[in-house]
C-alpha positions in Angstrom: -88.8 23.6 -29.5 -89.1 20.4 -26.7 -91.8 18.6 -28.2 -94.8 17.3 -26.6 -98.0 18.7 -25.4 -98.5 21.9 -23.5 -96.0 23.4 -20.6 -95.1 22.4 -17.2 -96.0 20.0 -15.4 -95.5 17.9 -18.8 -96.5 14.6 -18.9 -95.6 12.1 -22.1 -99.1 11.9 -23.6 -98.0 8.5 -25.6 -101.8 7.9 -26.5 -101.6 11.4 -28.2 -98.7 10.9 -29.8 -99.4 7.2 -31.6 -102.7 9.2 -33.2 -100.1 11.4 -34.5 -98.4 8.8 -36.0 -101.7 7.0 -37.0 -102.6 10.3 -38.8 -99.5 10.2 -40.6 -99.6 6.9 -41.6 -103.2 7.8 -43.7 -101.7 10.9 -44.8 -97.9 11.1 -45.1 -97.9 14.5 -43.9 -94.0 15.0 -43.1 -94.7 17.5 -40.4 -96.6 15.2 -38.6 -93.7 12.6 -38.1 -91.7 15.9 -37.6 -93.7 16.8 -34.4 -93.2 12.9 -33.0 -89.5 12.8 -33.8 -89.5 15.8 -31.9 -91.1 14.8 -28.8 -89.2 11.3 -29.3 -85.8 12.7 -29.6 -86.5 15.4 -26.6 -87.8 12.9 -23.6 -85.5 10.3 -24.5 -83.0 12.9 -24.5 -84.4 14.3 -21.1 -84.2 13.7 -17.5 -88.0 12.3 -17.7 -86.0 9.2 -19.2 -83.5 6.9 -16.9 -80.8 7.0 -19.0 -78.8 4.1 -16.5 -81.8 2.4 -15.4 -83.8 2.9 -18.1 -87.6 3.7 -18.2 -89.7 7.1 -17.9 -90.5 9.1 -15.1 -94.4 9.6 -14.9 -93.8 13.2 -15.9 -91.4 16.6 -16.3 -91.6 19.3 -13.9 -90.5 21.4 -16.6 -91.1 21.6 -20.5 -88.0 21.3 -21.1 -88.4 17.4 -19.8 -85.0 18.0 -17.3 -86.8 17.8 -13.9 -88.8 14.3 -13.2 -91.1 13.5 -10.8 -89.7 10.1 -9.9 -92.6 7.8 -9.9 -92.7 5.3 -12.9 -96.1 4.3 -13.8 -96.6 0.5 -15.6 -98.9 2.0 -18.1 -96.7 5.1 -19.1 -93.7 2.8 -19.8 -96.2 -0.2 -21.5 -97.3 2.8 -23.8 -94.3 4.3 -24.5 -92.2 1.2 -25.3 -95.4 0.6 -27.8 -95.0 4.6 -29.2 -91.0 4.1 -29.7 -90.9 0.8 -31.0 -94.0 1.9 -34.0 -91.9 5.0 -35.0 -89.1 2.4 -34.8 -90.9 0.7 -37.1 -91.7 3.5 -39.4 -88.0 5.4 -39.2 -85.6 2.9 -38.7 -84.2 5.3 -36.0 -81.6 3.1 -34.0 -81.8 5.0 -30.6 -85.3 4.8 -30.6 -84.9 0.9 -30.6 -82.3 1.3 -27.5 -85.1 3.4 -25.5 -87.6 0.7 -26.1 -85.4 -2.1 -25.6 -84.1 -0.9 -22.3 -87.2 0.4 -21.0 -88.5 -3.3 -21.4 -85.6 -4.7 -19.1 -86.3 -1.8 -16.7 -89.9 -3.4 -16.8 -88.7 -7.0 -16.2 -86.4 -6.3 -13.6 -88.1 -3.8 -11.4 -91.8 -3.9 -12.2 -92.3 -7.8 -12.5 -93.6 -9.7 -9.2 -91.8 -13.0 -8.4 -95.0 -14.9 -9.4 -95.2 -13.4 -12.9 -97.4 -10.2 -12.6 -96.5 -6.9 -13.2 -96.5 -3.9 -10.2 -98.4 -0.8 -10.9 -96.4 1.5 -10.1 -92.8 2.5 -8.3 -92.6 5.0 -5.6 -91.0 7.6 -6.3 -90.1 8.1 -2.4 -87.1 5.8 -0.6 -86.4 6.3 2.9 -89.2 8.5 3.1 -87.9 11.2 0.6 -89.0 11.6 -2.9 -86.4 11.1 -5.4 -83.7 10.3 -2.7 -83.0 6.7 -4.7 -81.8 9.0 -7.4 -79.8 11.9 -5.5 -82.3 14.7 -7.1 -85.9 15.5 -5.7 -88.0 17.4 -8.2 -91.3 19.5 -6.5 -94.5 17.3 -5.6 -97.2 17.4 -8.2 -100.3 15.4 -8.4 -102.1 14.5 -11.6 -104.5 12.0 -12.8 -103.8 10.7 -16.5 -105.8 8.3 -18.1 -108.3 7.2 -21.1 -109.7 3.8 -20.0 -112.9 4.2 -22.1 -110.7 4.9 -25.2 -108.5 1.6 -24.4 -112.1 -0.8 -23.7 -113.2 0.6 -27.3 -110.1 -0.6 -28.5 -110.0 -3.9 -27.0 -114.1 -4.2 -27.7 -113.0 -3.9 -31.4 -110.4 -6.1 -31.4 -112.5 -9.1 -29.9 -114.7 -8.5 -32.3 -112.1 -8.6 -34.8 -111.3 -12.4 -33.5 -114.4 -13.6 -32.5 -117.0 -12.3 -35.1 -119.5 -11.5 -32.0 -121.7 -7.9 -32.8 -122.1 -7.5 -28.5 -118.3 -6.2 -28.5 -118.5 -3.6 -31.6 -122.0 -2.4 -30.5 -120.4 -1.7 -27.3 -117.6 -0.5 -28.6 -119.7 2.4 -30.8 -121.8 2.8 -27.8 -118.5 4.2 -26.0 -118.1 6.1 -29.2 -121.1 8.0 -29.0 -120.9 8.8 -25.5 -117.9 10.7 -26.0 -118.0 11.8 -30.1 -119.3 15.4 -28.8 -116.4 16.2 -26.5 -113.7 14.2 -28.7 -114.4 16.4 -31.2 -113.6 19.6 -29.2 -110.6 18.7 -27.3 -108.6 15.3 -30.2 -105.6 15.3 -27.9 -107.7 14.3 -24.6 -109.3 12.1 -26.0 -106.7 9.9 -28.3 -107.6 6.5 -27.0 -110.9 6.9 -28.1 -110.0 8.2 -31.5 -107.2 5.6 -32.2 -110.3 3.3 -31.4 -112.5 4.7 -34.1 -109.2 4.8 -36.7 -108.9 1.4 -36.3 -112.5 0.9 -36.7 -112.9 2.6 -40.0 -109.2 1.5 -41.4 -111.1 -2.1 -41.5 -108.2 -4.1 -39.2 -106.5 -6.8 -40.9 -107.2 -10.4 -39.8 -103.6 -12.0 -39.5 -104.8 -16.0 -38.7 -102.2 -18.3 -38.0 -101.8 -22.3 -38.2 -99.7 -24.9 -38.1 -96.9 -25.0 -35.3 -96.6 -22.2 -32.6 -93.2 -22.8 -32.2 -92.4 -23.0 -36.1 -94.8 -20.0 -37.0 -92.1 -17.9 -35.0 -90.8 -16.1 -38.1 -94.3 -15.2 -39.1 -94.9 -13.4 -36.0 -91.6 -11.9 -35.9 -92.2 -10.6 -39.4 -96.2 -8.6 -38.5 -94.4 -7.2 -35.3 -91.9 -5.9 -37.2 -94.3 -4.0 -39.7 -96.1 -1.1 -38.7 -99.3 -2.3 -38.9 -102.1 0.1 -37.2 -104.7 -1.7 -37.6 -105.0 -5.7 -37.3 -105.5 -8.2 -35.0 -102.9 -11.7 -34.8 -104.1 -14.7 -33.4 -103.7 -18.7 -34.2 -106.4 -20.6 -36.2 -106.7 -22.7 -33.1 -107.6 -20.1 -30.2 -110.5 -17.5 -32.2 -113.5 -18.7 -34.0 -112.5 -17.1 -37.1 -110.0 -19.3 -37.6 -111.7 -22.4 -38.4 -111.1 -24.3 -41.3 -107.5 -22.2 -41.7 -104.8 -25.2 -42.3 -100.6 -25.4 -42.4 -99.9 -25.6 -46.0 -97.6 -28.8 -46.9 -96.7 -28.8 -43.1 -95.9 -25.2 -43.0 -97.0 -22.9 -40.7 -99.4 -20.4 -43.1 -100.5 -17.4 -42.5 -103.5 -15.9 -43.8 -104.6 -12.3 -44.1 -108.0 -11.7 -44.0 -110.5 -8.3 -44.1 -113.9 -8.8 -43.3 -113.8 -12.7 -43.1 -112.5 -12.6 -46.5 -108.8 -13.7 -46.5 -106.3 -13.7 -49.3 -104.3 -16.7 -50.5 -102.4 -18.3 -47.4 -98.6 -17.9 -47.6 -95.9 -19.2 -45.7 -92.7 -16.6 -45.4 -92.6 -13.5 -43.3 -91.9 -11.6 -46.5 -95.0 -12.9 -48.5 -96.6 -12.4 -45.4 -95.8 -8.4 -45.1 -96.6 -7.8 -49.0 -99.8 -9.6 -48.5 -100.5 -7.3 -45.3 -99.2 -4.3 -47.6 -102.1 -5.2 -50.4 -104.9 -5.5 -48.2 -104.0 -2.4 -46.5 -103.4 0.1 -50.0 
């Protein structure tokens, strides 16, 4: 009826939620995407979202998502801007976009330090009250999310992905076996690890880039546009694996490669996506 996982206290779960969509992407079961429109619809419909500030609350005290608890974590609000901006991607859903979109200039105005890095976190006391900034104080509850092994794995893969180097996917697997047993039990606690391993055994796409940074901008524009699960992006210049890959006429070219191998360079974001779309059927 509200979407998302369990009862109160009810936290977002993003990590749970993108395998969900992962899953559906492989499988194109419509009840999948049903359950993340859902929760989608629900918290962004909720008090857990700031609907004049923008930005999520760390989690409901309620399953109904009405009651926050004020704080507002960095890594709930990177994660979620990711979740609503892939099923963006995949749905076309235009309020989706406006959650995203104003959840990233929450994050730039009130979560980015003078100097350029990012705060952790924001209090959800003010004048030593919780909630008092916004008029409503919800009850206290503590609770520790988090799935850093999963997100290492991930990363592990990726450089691998750029670099060619076995040290980061043996590691990578090792994380894999240390927690295959338990993963297995409980999916949903464990969705960072499993996203991990799906974009392991998808085989990620190689997107290599050269020519002009600055000119290559439609290119980019165009493979973050695309749900893509699984690839990596990165110019010829800053990876290893992209020696040798060349502008084409003084174009910026892209070249979409899987396992080292890559497919005929091409030069528009369109040809680009199709390209992307081959590999991946």
């Amino acid at each position: 009826m509200h979407g998302g996982l369990g009862g109160a206290p009810k936290f977002p779960n993003p990590s749970c939620h993108d395998l969900v969509l992962r899953v559906h992407h492989r499988t194109h079961e419509p009840g999948l995407l049903r359950s993340v429109e859902l929760t989608l619809d629900r918290m962004a419909a909720g008090g857990i979202y700031d609907h004049l500030g923008g930005g999520f609350a760390r989690y409901s005290v309620d399953e109904r998502w009405a009651v926050p608890h004020f704080e507002k974590m960095l890594y709930d609000n990177g994660q979620l801007v990711k979740l609503y901006a892939d099923a963006y991607r995949v749905t076309g859903k235009r309020s989706w976009r406006r959650v995203f979109e104003e959840t990233i200039t929450y994050v730039l105005r009130d979560m980015t330090h003078p100097d350029g890095g990012f705060y952790a976190s924001e209090d959800a006391d003010s004048e030593g009250e919780e909630g008092k900034f916004y008029v409503w104080t919800p009850a206290q509850v503590k609770a520790v999310l988090g799935e850093s092994d999963g997100a290492i794995a991930c990363a592990l893969l990726r450089l691998y992905e750029l670099t060619g180097h076995d040290l980061y996917r043996n590691r990578a697997e090792h994380v894999f076996r240390m927690y295959g047993a338990a993963a297995a039990k409980n999916a949903f606690s464990f969705a960072h690890l499993l996203s991990a391993q799906d974009f392991q055994q998808q085989v990620p796409l190689e997107i290599i880039l050269a020519g002009d940074k600055l000119g290559a901008t439609a290119l980019v524009e165009g493979v973050h546009r695309a749900y893509l699960p699984a690839r990596v992006l990165a110019f010829s210049e800053d990876v290893p694996i992209g020696q040798g890959r060349q502008p084409i006429d003084g174009q910026p070219a892209a070249y979409v490669c899987r396992n080292r191998t890559c497919s005929a360079p091409v030069t528009t974001a369109e040809a680009l996506i199709e390209s992307c779309s081959e590999l991946s059927s």
